[in-house]
C-alpha positions as CSV (number, residue, x, y, z in Angstrom):
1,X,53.7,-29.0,-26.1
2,X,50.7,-29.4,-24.1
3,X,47.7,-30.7,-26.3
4,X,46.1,-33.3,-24.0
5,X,42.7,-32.1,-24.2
6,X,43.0,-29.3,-27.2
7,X,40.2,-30.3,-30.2
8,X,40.9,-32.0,-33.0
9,X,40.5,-30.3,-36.5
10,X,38.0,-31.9,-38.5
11,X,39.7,-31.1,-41.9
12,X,42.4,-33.5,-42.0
13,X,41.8,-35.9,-45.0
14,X,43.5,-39.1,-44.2
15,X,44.6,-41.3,-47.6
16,X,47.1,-43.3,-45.7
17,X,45.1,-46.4,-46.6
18,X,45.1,-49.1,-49.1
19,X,48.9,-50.3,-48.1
20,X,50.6,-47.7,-50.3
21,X,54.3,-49.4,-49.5
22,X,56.0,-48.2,-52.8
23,X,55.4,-45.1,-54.7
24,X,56.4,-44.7,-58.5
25,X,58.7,-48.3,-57.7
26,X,60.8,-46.7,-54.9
27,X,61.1,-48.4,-51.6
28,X,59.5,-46.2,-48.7
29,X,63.1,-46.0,-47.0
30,X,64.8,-44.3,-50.6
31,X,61.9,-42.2,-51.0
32,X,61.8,-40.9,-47.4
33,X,65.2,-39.7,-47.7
34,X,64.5,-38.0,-50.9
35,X,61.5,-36.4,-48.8
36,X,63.6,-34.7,-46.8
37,X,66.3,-34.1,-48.7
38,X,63.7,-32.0,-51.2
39,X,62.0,-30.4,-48.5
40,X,65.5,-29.4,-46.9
41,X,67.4,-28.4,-50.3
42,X,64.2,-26.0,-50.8
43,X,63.2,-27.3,-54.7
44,X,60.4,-25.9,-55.5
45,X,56.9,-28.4,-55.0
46,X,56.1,-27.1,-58.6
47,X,58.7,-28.1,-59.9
48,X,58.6,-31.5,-58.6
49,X,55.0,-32.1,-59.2
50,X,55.7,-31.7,-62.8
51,X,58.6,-34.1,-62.9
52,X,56.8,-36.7,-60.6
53,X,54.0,-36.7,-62.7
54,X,55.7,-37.5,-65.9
55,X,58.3,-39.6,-64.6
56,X,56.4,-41.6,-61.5
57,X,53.6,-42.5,-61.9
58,X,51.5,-45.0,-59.6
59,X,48.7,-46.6,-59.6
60,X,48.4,-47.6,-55.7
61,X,47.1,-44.0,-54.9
62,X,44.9,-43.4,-57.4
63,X,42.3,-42.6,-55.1
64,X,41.6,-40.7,-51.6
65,X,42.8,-44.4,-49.7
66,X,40.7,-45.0,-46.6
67,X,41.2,-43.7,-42.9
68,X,43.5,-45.9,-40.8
69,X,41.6,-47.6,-37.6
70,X,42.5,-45.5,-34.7
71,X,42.9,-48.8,-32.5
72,X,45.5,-50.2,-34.5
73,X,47.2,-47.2,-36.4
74,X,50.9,-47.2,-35.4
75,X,51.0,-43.2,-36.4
76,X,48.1,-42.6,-34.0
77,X,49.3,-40.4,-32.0
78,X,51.1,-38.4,-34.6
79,X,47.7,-38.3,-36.6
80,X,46.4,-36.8,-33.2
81,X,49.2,-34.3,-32.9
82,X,48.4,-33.4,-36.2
83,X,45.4,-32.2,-36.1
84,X,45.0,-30.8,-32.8
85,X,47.9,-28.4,-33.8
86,X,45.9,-27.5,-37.6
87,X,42.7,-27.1,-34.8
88,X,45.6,-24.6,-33.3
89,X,45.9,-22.5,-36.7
90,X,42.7,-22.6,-37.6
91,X,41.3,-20.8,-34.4
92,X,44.4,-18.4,-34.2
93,X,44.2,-17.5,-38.0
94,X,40.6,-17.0,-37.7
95,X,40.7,-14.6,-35.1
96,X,43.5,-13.0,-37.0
97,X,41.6,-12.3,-39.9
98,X,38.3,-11.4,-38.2
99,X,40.0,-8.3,-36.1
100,X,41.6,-7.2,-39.9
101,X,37.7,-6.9,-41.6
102,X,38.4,-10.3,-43.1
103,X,37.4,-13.7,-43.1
104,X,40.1,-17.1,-42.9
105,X,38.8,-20.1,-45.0
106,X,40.3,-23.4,-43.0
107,X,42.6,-25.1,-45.6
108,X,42.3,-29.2,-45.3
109,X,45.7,-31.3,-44.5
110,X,45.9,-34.3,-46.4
111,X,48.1,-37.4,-44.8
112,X,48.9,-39.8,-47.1
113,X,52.3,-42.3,-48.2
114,X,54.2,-42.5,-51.1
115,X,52.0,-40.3,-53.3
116,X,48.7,-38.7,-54.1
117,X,46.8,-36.9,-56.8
118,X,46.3,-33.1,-56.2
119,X,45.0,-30.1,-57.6
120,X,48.7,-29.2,-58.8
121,X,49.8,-32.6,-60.4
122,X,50.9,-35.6,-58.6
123,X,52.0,-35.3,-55.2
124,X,55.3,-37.4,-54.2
125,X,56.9,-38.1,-51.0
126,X,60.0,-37.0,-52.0
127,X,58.9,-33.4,-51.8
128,X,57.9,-33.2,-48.7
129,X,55.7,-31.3,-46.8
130,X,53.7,-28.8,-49.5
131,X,51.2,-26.3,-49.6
132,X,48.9,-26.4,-52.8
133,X,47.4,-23.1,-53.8
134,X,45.1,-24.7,-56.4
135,X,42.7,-26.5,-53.9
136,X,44.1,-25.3,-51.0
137,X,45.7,-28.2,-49.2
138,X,48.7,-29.0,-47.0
139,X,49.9,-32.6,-48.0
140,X,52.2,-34.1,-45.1
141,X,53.6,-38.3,-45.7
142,X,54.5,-38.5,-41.8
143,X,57.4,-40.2,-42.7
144,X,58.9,-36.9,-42.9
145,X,58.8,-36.2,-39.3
146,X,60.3,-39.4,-38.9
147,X,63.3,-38.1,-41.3
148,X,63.5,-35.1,-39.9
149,X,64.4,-36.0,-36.2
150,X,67.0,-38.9,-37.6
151,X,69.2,-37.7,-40.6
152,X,68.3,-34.1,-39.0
153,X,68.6,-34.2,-35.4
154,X,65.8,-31.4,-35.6
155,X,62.8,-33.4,-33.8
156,X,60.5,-32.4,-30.8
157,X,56.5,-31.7,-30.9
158,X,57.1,-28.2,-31.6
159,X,59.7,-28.7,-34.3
160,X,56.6,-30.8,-36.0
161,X,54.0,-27.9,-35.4
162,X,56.2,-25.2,-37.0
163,X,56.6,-27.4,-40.0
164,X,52.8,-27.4,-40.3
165,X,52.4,-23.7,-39.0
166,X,55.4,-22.9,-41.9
167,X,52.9,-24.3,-44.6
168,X,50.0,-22.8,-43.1
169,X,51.6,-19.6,-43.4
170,X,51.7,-20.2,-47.5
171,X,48.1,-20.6,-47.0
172,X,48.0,-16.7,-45.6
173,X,49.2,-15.9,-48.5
174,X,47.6,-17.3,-50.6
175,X,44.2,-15.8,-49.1
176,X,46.1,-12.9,-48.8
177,X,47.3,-12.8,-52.7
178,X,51.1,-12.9,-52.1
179,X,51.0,-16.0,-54.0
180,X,49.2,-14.7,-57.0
181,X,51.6,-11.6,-57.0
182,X,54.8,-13.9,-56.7
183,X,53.6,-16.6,-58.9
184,X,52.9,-13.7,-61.6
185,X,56.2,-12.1,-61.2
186,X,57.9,-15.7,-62.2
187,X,57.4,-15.4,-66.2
188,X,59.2,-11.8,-65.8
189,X,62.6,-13.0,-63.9
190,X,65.7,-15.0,-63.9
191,X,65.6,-17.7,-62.4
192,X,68.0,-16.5,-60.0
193,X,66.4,-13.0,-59.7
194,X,63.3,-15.2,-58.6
195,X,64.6,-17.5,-56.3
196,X,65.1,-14.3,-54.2
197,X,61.4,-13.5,-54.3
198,X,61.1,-17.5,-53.5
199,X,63.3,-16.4,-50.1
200,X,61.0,-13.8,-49.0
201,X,58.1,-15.8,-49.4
202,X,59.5,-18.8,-47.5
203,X,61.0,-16.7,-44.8
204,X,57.2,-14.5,-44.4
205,X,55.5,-18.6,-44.0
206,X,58.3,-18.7,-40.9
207,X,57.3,-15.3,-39.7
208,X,53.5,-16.2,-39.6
209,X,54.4,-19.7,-38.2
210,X,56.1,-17.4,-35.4
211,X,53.0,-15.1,-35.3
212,X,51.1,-18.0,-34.8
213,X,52.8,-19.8,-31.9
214,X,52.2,-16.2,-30.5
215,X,48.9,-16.1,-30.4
216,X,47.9,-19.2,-29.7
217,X,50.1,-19.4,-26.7
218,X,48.9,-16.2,-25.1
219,X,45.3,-17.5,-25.4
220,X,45.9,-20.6,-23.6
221,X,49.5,-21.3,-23.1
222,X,50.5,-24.3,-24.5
223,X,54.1,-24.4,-25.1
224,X,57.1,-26.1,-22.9
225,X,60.6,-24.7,-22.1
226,X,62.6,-25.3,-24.6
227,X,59.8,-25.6,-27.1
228,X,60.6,-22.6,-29.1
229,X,64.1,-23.9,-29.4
230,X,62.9,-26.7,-31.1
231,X,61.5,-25.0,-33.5
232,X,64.4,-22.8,-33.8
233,X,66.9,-25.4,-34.1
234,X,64.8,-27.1,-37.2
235,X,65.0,-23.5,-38.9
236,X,68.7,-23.4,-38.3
237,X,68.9,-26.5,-39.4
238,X,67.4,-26.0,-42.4
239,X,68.7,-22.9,-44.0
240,X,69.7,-22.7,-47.7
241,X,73.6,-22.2,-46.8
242,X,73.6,-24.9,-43.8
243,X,72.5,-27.5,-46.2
244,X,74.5,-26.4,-48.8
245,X,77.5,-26.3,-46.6
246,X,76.8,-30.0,-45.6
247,X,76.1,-31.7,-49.4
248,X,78.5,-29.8,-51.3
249,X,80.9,-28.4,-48.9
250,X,80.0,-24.8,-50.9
251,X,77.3,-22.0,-50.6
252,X,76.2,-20.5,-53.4
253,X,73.8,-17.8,-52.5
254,X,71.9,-17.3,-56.0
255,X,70.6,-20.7,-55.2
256,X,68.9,-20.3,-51.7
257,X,65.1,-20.7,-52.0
258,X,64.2,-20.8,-48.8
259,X,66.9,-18.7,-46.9
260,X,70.0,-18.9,-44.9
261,X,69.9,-20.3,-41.5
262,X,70.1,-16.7,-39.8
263,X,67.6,-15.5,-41.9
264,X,65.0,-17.8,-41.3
265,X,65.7,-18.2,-37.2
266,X,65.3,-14.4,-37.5
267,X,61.8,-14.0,-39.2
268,X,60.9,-16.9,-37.1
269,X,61.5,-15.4,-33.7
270,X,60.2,-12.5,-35.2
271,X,56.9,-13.1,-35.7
272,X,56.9,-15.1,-32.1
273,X,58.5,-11.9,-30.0
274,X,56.3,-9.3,-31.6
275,X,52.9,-11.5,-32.2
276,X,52.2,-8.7,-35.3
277,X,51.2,-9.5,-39.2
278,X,52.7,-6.2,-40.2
279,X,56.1,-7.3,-38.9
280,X,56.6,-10.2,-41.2
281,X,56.8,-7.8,-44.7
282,X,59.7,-9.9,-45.5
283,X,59.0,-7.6,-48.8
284,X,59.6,-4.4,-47.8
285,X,62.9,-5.5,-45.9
286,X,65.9,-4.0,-47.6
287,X,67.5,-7.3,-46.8
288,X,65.6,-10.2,-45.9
């Protein structure tokens, strides 16, 4: 990608500070791997937030931490990356809403390590990166990225931004109301009836991180060769049936949560060829 002189977003909270090392008595290293595992495995973030909150809990992050200096910050130029690609979203979705009659509200990313209080319990590492509907913030531990490019072999600039434009795109919905609708329908379904609503939901975020990349790109092209194979190589790589192929040797397709590997390549490229919202009614798709 080329960001050298995009702007930065100013809603990035950063609570990276205050030497969080250890969260809940994990080393960083264990709880990293759990990150991505989680993330990959696609457990719900609700889930987890309830179990980390009654099982971890740690003092160390109490509170929003402290900015890191710039000058000495090792993650520097990640922290950069970061938020000139949120900067990206936030004027794409903006336009997006304003030629539909409507009006995008810029959702704040919080960095932080190990874990942090939010709005929908305790937020862990080990869950990697999340959206939170109840204040309407992404929370990213960089360490992920980290992860993702090592145990993975899914790394690159881009394959970072469509992480971020992936959670993002559960911000869409939840201005939108997908997420009220889906989180309503939870109470009336198996739990394997709703982890096929959880698929579509997770394969529209790809679509509108597709829909995204789009539009920003044809505005002021930004993008590399090979960039969008990045990002389609970490969707590949993280399909429901590739990673359960890979832990357990054995797919079982009443558990994907996030979707298959085609599946989410698909609605990813998607969105990107055709650049429209309407095309990512992962929904109305007889087969997602």
């Amino acid at each position: 990608m080329q960001l050298g002189d995009e702007r930065e977003s100013d809603s990035v909270e950063d609570r990276r500070g205050g030497g969080i090392g250890r969260a809940g008595g994990l080393g960083i290293g264990v709880t990293l791997i759990a990150l991505v595992a989680s993330y990959f495995l696609g457990i719900n973030p609700g889930t987890l937030l309830g179990v980390a909150e009654n099982v971890q809990r740690t003092s160390s992050s109490a509170g929003p931490g402290h900015p890191a200096d710039p000058r000495t910050d090792p993650e520097a130029v990640m922290v950069s990356e970061v938020k000139k690609v949120l900067a990206l979203t936030e004027d794409t979705w903006e336009a997006l809403f304003k030629q539909a009659g409507g009006q995008y509200r810029r959702p704040h990313l919080v960095l932080f390590r190990g874990s942090t209080p939010t709005a929908c319990g305790t937020g862990q590492a080990a869950m990697g990166p999340f959206y939170c509907p109840g204040d309407q913030k992404v929370y990213l531990d960089l360490g992920f990225f980290n992860e993702m490019a090592r145990r993975f072999h899914a790394g690159g600039d881009f394959a970072r931004a469509y992480v971020i434009a992936h959670e993002i795109g559960h911000h869409v919905q939840d201005l939108t109301g997908v997420t009220k609708k889906t989180d309503a329908m939870r109470s009336r379904m198996s739990k394997v009836e709703y982890n096929r609503v959880s698929v579509r939901v997770e394969l529209q975020a790809d679509c509108y991180a597709g829909v995204w990349a789009h539009h920003a790109n044809r505005v002021k092209p930004f993008l590399d060769p090979g960039d969008i194979e990045e990002a389609l190589t970490a969707a590949n790589a993280i399909g429901d049936d590739t990673l359960q192929r890979q832990s357990r040797g054995v797919v079982v397709p009443d558990s994907f949560t996030h979707g298959s590997s085609a599946q989410r390549v698909h609605w990813f490229k998607a969105g990107f060829e055709t650049g429209r919202i309407k095309t990512c009614d992962t929904f109305a798709a007889k087969s997602p």
